[in-house]
NURO-671042 format. One record per residue (C-alpha): x, y, z; residue in one letter. Coordinates in steps of 0.05 Angstrom, whole numbers, m for minus. Layout:
BEGIN
(site (X Y Z) 'a') ...
This chain:
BEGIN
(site (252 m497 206) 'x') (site (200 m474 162) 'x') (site (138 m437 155) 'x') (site (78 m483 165) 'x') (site (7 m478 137) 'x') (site (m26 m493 198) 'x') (site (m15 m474 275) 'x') (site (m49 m509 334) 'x') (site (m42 m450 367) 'x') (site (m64 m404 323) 'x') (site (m128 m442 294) 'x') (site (m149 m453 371) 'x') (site (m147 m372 369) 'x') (site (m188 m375 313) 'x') (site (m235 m417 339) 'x') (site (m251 m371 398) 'x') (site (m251 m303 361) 'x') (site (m310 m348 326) 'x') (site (m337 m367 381) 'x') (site (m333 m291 406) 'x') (site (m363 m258 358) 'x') (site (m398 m315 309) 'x') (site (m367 m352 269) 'x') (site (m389 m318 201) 'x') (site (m380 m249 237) 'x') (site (m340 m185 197) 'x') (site (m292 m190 248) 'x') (site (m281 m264 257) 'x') (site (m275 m271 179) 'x') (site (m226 m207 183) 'x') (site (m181 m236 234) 'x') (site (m171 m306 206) 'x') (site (m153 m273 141) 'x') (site (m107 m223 178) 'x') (site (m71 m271 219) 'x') (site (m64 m315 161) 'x') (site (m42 m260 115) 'x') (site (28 m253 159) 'x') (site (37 m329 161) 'x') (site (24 m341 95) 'x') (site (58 m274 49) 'x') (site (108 m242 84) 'x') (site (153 m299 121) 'x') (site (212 m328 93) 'x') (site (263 m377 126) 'x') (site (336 m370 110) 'x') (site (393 m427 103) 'x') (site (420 m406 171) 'x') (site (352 m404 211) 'x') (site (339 m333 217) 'x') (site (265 m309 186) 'x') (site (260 m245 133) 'x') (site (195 m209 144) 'x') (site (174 m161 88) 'x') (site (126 m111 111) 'x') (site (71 m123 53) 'x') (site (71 m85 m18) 'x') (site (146 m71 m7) 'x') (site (202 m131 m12) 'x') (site (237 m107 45) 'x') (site (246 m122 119) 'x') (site (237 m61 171) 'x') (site (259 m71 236) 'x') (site (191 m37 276) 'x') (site (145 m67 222) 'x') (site (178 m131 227) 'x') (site (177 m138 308) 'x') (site (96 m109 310) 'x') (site (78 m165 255) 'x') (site (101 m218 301) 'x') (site (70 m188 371) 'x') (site (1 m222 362) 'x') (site (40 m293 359) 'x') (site (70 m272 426) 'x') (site (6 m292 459) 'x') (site (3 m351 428) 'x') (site (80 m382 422) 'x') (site (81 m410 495) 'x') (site (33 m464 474) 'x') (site (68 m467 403) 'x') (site (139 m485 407) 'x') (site (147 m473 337) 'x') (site (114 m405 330) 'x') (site (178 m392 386) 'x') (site (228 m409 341) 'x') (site (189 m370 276) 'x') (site (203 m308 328) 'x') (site (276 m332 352) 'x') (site (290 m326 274) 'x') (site (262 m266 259) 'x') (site (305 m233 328) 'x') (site (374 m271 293) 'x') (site (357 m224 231) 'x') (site (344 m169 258) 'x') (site (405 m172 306) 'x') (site (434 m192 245) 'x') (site (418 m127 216) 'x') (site (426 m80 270) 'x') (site (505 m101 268) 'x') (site (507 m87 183) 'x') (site (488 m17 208) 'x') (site (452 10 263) 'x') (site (429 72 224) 'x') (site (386 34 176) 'x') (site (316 18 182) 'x') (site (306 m24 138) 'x') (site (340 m84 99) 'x') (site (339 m133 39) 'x') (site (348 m198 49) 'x') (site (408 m211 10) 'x') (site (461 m151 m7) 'x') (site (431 m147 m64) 'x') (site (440 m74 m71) 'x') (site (368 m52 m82) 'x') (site (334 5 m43) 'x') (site (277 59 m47) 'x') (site (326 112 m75) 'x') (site (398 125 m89) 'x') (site (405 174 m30) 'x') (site (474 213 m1) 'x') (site (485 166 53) 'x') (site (534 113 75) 'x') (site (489 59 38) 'x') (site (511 m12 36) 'x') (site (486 m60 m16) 'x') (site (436 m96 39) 'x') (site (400 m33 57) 'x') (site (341 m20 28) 'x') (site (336 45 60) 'x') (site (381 84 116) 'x') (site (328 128 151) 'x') (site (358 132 227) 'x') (site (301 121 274) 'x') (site (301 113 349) 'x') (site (248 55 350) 'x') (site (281 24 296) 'x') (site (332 2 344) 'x') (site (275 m4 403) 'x') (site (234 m53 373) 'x') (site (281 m112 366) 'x') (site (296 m111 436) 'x') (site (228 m109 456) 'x') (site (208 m164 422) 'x') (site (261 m204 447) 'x') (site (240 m184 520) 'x') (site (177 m202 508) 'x') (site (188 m267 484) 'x') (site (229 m282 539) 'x') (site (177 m257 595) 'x') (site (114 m287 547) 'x') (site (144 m355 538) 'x') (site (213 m363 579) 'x') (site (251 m375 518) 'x') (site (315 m345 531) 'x') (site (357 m386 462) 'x') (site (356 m319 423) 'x') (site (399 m281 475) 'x') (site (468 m302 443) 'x') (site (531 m265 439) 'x') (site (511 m220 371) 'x') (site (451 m208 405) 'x') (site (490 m180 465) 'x') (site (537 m146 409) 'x') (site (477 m116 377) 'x') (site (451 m95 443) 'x') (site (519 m52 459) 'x') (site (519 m28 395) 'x') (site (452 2 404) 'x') (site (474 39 461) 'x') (site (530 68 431) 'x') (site (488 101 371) 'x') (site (446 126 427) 'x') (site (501 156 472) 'x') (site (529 185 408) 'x') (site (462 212 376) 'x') (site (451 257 446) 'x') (site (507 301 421) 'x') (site (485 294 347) 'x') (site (513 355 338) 'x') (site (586 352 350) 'x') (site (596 271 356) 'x') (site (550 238 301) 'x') (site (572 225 237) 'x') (site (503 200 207) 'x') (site (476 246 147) 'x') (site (417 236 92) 'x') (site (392 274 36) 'x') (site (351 243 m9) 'x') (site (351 288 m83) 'x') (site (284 313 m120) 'x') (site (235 297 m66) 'x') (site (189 323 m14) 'x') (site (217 368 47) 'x') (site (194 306 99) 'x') (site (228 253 54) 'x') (site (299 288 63) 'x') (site (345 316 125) 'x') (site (358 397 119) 'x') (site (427 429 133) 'x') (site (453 395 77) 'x') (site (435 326 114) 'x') (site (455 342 188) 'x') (site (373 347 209) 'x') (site (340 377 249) 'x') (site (376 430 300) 'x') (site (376 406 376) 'x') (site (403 425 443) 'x') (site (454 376 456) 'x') (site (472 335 515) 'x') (site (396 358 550) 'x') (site (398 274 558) 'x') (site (353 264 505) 'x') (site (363 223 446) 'x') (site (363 256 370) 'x') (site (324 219 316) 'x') (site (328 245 242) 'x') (site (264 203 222) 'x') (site (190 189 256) 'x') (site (173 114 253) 'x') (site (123 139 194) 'x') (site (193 148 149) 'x') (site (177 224 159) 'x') (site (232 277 179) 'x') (site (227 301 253) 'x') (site (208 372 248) 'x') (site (245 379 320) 'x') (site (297 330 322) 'x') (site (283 295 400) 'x') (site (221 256 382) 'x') (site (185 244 444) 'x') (site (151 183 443) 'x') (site (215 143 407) 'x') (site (250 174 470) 'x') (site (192 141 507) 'x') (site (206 72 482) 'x') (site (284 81 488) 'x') (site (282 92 564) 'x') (site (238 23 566) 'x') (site (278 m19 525) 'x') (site (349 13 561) 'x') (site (304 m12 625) 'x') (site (290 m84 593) 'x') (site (358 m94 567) 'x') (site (391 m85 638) 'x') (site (342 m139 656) 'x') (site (375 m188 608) 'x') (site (450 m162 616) 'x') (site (431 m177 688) 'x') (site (396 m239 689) 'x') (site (415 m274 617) 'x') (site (485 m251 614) 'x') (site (507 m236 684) 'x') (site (534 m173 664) 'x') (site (522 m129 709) 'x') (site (568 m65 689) 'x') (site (527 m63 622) 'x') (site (468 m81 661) 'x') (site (483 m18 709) 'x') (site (500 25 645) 'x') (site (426 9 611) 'x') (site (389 22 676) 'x') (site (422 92 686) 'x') (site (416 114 613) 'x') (site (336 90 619) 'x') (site (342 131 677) 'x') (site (372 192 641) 'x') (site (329 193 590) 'x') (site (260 183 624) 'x') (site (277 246 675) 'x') (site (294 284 615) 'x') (site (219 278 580) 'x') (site (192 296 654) 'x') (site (241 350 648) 'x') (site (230 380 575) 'x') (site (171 343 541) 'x') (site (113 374 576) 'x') (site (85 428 540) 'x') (site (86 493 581) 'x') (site (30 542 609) 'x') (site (m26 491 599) 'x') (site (m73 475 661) 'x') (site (m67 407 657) 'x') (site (2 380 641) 'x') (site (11 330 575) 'x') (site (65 310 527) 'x') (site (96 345 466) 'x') (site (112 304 413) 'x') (site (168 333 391) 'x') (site (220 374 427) 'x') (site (283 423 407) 'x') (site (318 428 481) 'x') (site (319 498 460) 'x') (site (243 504 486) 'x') (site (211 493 418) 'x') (site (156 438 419) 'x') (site (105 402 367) 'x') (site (30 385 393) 'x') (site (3 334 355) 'x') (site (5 262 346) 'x') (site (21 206 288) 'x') (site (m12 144 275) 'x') (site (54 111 267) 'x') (site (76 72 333) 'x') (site (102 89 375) 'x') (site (63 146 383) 'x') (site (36 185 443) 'x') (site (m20 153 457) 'x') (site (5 87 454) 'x') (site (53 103 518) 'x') (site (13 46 558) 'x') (site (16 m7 497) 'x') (site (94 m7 501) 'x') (site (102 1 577) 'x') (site (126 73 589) 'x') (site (58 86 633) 'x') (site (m3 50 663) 'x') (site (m69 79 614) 'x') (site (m87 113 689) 'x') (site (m28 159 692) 'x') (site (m48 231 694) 'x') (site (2 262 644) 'x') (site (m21 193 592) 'x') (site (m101 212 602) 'x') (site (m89 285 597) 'x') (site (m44 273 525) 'x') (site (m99 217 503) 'x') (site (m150 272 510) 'x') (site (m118 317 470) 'x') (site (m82 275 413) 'x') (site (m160 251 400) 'x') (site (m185 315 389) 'x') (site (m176 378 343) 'x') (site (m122 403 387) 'x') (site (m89 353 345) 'x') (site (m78 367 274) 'x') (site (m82 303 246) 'x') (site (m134 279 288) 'x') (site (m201 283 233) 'x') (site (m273 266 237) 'x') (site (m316 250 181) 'x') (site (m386 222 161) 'x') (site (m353 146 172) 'x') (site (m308 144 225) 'x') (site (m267 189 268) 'x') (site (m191 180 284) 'x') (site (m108 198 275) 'x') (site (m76 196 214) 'x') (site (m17 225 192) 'x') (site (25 279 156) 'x') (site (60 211 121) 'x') (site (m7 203 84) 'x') (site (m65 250 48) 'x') (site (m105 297 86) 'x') (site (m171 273 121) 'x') (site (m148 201 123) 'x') (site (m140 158 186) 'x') (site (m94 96 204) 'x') (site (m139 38 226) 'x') (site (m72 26 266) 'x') (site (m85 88 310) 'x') (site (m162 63 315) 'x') (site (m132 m11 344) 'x') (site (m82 24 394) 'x') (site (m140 77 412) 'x') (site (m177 6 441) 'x') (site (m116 m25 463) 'x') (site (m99 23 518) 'x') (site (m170 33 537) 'x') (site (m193 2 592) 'x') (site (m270 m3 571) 'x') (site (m290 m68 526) 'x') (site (m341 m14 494) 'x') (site (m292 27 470) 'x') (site (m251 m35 447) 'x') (site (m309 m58 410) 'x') (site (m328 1 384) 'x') (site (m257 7 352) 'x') (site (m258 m59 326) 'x') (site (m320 m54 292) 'x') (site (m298 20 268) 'x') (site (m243 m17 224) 'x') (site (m290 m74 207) 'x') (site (m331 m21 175) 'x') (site (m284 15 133) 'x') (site (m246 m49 96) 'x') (site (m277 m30 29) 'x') (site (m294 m98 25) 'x') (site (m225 m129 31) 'x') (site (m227 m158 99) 'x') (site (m158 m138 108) 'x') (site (m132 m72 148) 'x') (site (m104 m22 103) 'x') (site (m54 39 118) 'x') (site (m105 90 115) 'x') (site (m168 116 89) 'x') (site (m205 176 75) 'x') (site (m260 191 136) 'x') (site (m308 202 92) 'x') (site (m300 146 30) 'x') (site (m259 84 64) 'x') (site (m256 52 m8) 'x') (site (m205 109 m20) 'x') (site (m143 74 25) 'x') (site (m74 68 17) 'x') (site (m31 6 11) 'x') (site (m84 m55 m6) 'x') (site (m22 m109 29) 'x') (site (7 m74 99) 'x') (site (9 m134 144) 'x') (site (33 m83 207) 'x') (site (m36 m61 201) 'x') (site (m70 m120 200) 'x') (site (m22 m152 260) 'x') (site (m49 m89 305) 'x') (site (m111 m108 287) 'x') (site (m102 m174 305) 'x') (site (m76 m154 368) 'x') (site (m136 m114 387) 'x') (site (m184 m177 376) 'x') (site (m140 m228 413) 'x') (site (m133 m176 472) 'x') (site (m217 m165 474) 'x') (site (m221 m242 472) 'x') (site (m169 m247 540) 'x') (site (m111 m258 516) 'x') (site (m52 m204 538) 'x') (site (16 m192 534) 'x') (site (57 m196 607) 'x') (site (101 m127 609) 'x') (site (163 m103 631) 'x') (site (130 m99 715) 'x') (site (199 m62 739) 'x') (site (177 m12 701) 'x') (site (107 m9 708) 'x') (site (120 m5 787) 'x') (site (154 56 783) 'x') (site (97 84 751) 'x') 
């Protein structure tokens, strides 16, 4: 297997975003550079078949950034057999990794003993960093559910995939008593307050056994300032749902597959129970949660994130507690939600002050159900590329040629997403869970 220059499928998608828009359009010229920008500069096929997928301007692999780069190819790998096995490869790496060590989040692609920093944590030589993160572990088994419900591929659900997927469940049974039953610990010397964990590494202080599930880290690589992140919780109790699916009906296991459904179960009552912010008229989601009855209102650009509940199947976009927590994560009732004389969106405490993720603009259409909206968001980013025709991490409201990160290909995959999604094409969900709604 290797990486080829050209896809069938791919150019035919191509073809109709031209065809969409015009073919010299902004946003026809920024999505065939976008889409070709993943193929073409982060991919790399190993001896043994699985794919390494650096996230851009960093030579490493994270798990989350890794699985969103390769969602737009999910609409596009039934017609592509070997865009299916570019994505069975990546899945064998990352199941790969998950079994070096769950608590990383992201790897090199040899154990070649790099990393971001020499931190006080049980680092092995092919982490390149060891930030534990609930969607970390999500993500992986999402996008092999998705590929399996997208395309009917089932080749990547193997016994270390299985392995993996018990593993996961164990970190997450432990990390709901983080207190008293996990081991995991980081501190990270001479930096900023949300680059380390306090109590000399333990993190953030939690109720235990409330049947949520502790995370030391957002998926923007930030601390949790309240250590049960809601919207990772979110995403566990949907992949615990989709993984009793395949213990069920790829593995005929059905004691695991009994053990994932109830622990989806668990989880999910417990936001209902403790996520909802108290003494407001209309009821929405924290984002952050103590047990104790502490709670953070706000929301990150990072994904998962609050408002993109629909986009990984926790809620239909017509769910009252999603439209009342839309409505307030875009607005000032949100912190990091900023407007200036260019655009308007949610950005982050990961980067500077009055700048907003294009990321958060392409999830703001994707679980909209207006095409004005969609294309209002698409031609928001369009906008504010400073000329690069390429999605960037952030930038500042009111000068987009003052971004962050000139190479993030997560960005420009979401993007992607965004324009394949107004031009039809869609990504078939998890429906068991989506009926329950």
């Amino acid at each position: 297997m290797k990486v080829k220059e050209q896809y069938q499928a791919i150019n035919q998608a191509i073809q109709l975003v031209k065809e969409k828009f015009g073919a010299e359009s902004k946003l026809a010229v920024m999505f065939e550079k976008c889409i070709s920008n993943t193929l073409q500069t982060t991919i790399k096929v190993l001896e043994d078949d699985s794919v390494f997928v650096i996230t851009g301007d960093i030579p490493a692999m994270w798990l989350r950034d890794s699985a969103c780069q390769f969602r737009p190819f999910l609409m596009l790998a039934k017609e592509e057999p070997e865009l299916e096995e570019l994505i069975c490869g990546l899945i064998k790496k990352q199941m790969q990794c998950i079994q070096i060590d769950p608590y990383a989040n992201a790897f090199n692609e040899t154990a070649n003993g790099r990393c971001w920093a020499k931190d006080q944590t049980d680092m092995k030589p092919e982490l390149w960093e060891r930030k534990y993160e609930i969607d970390s572990l999500c993500y992986p088994v999402q996008l092999s559910y998705l590929l399996w419900k997208n395309t009917g591929c089932s080749s990547h659900f193997t016994k270390e995939w299985l392995e993996a997927a018990k593993m996961i469940v164990n970190v997450f049974r432990t990390e709901q008593d983080h207190e008293n039953r996990s081991s995991y610990s980081f501190q990270r010397d001479n930096t900023f307050f949300t680059d380390t964990l306090s109590r000399e590494g333990k993190g953030a202080l939690v109720k235990s056994n409330v049947g949520l599930i502790w995370s030391g880290f957002r998926p923007s690589d930030d601390a949790c300032v309240y250590g049960y992140l809601i919207p990772s919780n979110m995403l566990a109790s949907v992949i615990l749902d989709e993984m009793a699916e395949i213990a069920e009906d790829i593995y005929a296991d059905d004691i695991f597959a009994k053990e994932a459904r109830n622990f989806a179960r668990e989880v999910r009552e417990a936001i209902e129970k403790l996520a909802i912010v108290p003494g407001e008229k209309k009821e929405y989601y924290a984002y952050e949660v103590d047990g104790f009855g502490q709670y953070l209102v706000m929301d990150d650009a990072n994904l998962p994130s609050l408002l993109s509940m629909p986009y990984f199947g926790y809620c239909c976009n017509q769910e009252e507690r999603y439209r009342n927590t839309r409505e307030v994560v875009l607005s000032d009732q949100n912190p990091y939600y900023y407007y200036g004389t260019k655009a308007k969106g949610i950005g982050s405490p990961h980067t500077k002050s009055r700048s907003i993720w294009p990321m958060a603009l392409a999830i703001q259409g994707l679980t909209s159900d207006s095409m004005q909206e969609k294309k209002e968001m698409l031609d928001l980013i369009a906008a504010n590329d400073a000329g690069t025709n390429l999605v960037h991490e952030s930038f500042d409201v009111d000068d987009p040629t003052a971004y962050s990160r000139p190479w993030f290909s997560w960005a420009n995959s979401v993007f992607c997403e965004l324009v394949l999604d107004y031009c039809g094409y869609g990504i078939k969900h998890n429906e068991r869970i989506r009926e329950k709604q």
